[in-house]
C-alpha positions in Angstrom: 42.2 5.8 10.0 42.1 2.8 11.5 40.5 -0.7 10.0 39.7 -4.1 11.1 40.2 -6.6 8.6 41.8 -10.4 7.4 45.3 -10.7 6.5 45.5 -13.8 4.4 48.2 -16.2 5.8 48.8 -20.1 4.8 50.0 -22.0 2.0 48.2 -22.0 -1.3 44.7 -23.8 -1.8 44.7 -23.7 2.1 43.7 -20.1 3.1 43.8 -19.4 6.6 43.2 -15.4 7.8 44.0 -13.4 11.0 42.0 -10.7 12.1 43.7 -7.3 12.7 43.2 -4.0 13.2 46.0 -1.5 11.0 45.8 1.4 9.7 43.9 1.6 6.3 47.3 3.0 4.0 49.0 0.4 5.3 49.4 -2.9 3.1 47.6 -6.1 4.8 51.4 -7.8 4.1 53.0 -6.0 5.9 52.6 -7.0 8.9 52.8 -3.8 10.8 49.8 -4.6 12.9 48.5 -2.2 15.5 46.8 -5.6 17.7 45.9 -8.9 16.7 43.0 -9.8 17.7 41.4 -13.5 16.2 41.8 -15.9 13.1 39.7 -17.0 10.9 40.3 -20.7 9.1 37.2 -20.9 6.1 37.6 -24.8 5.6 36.3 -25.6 9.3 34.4 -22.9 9.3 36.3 -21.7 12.6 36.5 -18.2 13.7 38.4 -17.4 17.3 37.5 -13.6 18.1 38.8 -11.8 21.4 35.1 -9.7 21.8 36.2 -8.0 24.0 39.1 -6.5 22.6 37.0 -6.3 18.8 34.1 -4.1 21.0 37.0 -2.1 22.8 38.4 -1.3 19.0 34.8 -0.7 17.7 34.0 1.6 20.7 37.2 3.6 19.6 36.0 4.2 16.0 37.8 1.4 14.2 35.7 0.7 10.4 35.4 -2.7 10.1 36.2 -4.0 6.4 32.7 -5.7 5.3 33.8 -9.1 5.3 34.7 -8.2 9.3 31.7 -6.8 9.7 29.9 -10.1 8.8 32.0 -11.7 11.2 31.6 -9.2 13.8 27.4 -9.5 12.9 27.8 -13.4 13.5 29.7 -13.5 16.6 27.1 -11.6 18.0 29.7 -8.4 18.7 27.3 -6.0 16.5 23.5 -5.9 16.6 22.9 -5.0 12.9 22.4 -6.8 9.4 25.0 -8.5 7.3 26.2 -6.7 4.2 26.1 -8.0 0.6 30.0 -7.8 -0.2 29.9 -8.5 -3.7 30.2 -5.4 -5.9 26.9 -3.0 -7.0 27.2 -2.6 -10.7 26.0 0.8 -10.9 23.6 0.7 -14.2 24.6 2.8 -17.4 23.0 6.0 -17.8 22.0 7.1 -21.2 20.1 10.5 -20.8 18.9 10.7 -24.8 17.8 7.0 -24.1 15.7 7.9 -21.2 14.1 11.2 -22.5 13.0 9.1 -25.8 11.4 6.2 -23.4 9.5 8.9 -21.7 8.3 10.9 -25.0 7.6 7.3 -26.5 5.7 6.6 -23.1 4.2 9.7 -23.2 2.8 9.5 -26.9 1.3 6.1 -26.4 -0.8 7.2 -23.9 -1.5 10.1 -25.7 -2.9 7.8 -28.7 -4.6 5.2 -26.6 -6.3 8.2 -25.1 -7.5 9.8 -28.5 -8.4 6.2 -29.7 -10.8 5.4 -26.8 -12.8 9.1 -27.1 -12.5 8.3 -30.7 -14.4 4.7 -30.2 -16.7 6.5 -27.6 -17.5 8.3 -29.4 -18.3 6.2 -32.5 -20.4 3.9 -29.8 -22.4 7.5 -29.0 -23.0 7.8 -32.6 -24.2 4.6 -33.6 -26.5 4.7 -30.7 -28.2 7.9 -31.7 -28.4 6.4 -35.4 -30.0 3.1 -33.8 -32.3 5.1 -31.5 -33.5 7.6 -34.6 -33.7 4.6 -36.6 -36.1 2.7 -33.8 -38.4 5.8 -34.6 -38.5 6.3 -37.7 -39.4 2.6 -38.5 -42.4 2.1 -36.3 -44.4 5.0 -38.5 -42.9 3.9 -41.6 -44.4 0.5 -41.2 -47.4 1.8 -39.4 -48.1 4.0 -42.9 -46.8 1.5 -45.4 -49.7 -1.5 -45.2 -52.4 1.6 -44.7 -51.8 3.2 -48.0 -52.4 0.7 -50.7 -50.0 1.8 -54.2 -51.2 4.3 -56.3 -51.4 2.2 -60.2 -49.5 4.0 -62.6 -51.3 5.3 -65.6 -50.2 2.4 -68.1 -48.1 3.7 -71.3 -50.3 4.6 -73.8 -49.4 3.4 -76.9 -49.1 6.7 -79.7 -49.3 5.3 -83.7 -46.6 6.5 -85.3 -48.5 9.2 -87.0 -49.5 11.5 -84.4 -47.5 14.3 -83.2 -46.0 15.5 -80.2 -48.0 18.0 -80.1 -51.6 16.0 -80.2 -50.0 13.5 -77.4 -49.2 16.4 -74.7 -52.9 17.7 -76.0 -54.3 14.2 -74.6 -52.3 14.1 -71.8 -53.6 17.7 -70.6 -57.0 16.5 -71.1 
């Protein structure tokens, strides 16, 4: 297969690149090149591209490395976006993990559920004790100032002589 991509060439801290198309085993050293077809200098920010030659290769089936395609999306050769080339960290799967987040999920909900029916339901209650005790109060009051207090009998005061006996005899009488 076929790909279009930089081969690094120039001295160190001074990268320079060409743009070729080789087959993908191949090693980008190598220089066993199938065409040539640009360069690409990052300091000046300088890119010389044959487009017709890089559409020709495209039009063939030739990948494009991402960096390339970048290039290729810049120069105006391909009408698409540009692609993030920085690695995807694929995220760490922990199964038990997730199944526990859920149950945990799960159960909260579960217990703020219970405790709102539970404080409804409380609210319900003390309503209906409010409302019953709204009723209740009006006739309690209404009978309270009608009825005057019966007196209690006062304590009779028993000398120490008489019996129990004689003293239930009074009472009775």
């Amino acid at each position: 297969m076929l790909m279009m991509r930089l081969q690094r060439v120039g001295r160190k801290n001074d990268p320079a690149y060409r743009i070729v198309v080789t087959d993908k085993r191949t090693g980008v050293k190598s220089d066993k090149h199938v065409d040539r077809i640009g360069s690409y200098n990052p300091k000046l920010s300088t890119i010389i591209l044959d487009k017709d030659k890089a559409a020709q290769w495209l039009a063939q089936g030739v990948q494009p490395s991402v960096t390339m395609h970048n290039i290729l999306v810049s120069q105006g050769v391909i009408d698409a976006k540009k692609i993030n080339p920085l690695p995807k960290k694929s995220p760490i799967v922990d199964e038990e993990a997730i199944k526990k987040a859920e149950e945990a999920a799960a159960k909260k909900v579960a217990d703020e559920k219970a405790a709102a029916e539970a404080e409804a339901a409380a609210k319900e209650a003390a309503v209906a004790e409010e409302a019953a005790s709204e009723e209740v109060a009006p006739e309690a009051e209404a009978e309270t100032p009608a009825e005057e207090p019966a007196e209690e009998p006062a304590a009779e005061v028993v000398p120490e002589e008489t019996s129990v006996a004689e003293v239930e005899a009074e009472v009775k009488a």
